[in-house]
C-alpha positions in Angstrom: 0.0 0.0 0.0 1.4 3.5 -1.0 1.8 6.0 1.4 -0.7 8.4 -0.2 -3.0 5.5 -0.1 -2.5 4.8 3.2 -2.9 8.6 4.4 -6.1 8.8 2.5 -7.3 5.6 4.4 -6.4 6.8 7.6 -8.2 10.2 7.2 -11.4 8.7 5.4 -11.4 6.4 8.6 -10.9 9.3 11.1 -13.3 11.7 9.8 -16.1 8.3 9.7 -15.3 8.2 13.3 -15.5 12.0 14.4 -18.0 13.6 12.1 -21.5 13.7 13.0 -24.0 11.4 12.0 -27.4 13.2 10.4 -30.5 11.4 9.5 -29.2 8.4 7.6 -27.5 10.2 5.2 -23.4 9.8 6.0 -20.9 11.8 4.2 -16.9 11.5 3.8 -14.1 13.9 3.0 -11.5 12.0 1.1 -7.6 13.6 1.1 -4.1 12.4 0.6 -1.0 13.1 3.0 2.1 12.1 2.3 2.9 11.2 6.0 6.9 10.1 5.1 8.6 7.6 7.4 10.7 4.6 6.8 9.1 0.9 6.2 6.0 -0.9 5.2 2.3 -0.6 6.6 -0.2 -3.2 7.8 -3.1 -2.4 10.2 -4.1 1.5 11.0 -6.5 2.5 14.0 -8.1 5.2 14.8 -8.7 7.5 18.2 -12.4 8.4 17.5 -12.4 10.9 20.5 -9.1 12.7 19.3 -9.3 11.7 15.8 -5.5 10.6 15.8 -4.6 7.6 13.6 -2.0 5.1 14.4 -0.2 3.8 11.6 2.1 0.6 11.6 5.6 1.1 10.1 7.0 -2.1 10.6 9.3 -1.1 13.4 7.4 1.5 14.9 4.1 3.1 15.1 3.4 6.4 13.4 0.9 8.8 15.4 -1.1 11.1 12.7 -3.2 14.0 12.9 -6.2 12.7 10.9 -7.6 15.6 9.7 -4.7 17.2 8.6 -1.5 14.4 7.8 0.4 16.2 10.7 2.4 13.5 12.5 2.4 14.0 16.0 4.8 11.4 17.3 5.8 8.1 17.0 6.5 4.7 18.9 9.9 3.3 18.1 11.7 -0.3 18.2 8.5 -2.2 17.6 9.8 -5.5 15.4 7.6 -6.7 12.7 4.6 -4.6 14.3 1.1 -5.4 13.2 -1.4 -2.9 14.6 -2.7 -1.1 17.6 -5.4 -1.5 20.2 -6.8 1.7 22.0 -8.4 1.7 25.6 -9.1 5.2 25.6 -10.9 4.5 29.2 -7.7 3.6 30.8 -5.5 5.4 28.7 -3.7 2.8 27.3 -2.4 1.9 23.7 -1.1 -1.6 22.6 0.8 -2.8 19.6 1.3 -6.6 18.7 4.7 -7.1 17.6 5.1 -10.3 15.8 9.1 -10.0 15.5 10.0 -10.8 19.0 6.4 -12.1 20.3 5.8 -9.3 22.8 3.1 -6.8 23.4 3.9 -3.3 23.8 2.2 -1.4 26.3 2.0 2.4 26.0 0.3 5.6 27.2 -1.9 6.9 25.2 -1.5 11.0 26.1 2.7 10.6 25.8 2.8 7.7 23.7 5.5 6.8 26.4 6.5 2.6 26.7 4.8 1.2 29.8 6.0 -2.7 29.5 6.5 -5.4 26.8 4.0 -8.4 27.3 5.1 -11.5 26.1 2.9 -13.2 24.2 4.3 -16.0 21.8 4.8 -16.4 18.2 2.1 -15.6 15.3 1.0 -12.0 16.9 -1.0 -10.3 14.6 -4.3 -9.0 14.5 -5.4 -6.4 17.8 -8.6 -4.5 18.8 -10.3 -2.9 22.0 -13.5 -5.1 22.8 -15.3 -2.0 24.7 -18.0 -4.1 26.3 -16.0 -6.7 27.8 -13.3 -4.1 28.3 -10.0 -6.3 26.8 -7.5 -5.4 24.1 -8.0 -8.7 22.0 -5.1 -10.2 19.9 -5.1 -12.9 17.0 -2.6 -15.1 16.5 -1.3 -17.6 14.0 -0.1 -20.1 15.8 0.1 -24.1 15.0 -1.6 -26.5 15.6 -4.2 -24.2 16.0 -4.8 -19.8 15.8 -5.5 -18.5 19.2 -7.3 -15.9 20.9 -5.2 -13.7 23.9 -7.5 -11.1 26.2 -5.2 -8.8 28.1 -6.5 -6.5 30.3 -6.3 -3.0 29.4 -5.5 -1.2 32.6 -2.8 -4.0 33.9 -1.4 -5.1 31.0 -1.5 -8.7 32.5 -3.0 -11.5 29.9 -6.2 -12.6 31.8 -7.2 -15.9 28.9 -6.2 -17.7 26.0 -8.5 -19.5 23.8 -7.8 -22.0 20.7 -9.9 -21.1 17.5 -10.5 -23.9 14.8 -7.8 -22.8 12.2 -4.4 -21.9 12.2 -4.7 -18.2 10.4 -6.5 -15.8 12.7 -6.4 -12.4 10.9 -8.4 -10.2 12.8 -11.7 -9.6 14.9 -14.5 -7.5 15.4 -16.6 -7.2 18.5 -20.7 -6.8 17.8 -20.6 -4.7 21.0 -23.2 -7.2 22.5 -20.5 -9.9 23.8 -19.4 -11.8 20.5 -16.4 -11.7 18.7 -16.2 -12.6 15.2 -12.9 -13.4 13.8 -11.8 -13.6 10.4 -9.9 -16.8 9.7 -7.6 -16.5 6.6 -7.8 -20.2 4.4 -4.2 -21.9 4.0 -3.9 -24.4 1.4 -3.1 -27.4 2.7 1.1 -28.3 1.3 0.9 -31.3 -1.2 
């Protein structure tokens, strides 16, 4: 994904977020940033309250102004980092970072390290499950993809579950207590 493409992702997904919803119509400003920095992209998150956009760089974290490109800080020596998980309540960011199987920690108002979790191999996929308030991480692990709650105030990893494949990509939470979780197909080897 380009850079441009990327920015223009990022604010498309920030202004969703902030702007006001009126009657059923929904409207979206589209622009492009060239936001700059050094390696490759995977997941990007968005701060709905602050409208700041977190963008993966695959050895750090890129914090963006959404509605104008601006970058406002940035989270280094993350290896192989994959995405971010807000918990705006307790003020907490998280990135899974799938080259040394950790968890990063962080506050969210100086973007200053708290602790690296250890996790295990196949990090990849994060989100903030509001309801059942835990940052939730896939992972591609064998024999089978997993599941990891943490909790977001502690840090501390309160369950692990085993899913039914080996390729968790990501989830999404309904906000009534399920989690759906997109399971990418490998072909089997012949």
């Amino acid at each position: 994904m380009t850079r441009q493409v990327l920015a223009a992702l990022a604010v498309f997904a920030a202004t969703g977020l902030v702007a006001p919803r009126v009657g059923h119509a929904q409207t979206f400003t589209v622009e492009k940033f060239d936001i700059k920095g050094d390696g490759g992209t995977d997941y990007v998150a968005v701060e709905a309250a602050t409208g700041r956009v977190f963008v993966s760089r695959s050895t750090h974290m890129m914090v963006v102004e959404g509605a104008t490109g601006k970058v406002l800080g940035d989270i280094p020596n993350l290896p192989g980092v994959h995405g971010a998980g807000l918990a705006t309540k307790a003020g907490h960011g998280f990135t899974t970072n799938g080259g040394d199987q950790t968890v990063t920690m962080f506050d969210l108002k100086t973007l200053a390290v708290i602790k690296q979790i250890k996790v295990g191999p196949g990090l990849d996929g994060i989100m903030y499950d509001e309801p059942d308030d835990k940052i939730i991480l896939t992972n591609h692990s064998r024999p089978t993809g997993t599941l990891t709650a943490i909790d977001p105030t502690s840090g501390d990893i309160v369950a692990t579950v085993e899913l039914e494949d080996t390729a968790p990509e990501g989830a999404a939470a309904d906000g009534k207590g399920h989690l759906f979780v997109n399971n990418r197909a490998r072909t089997p080897s012949r």
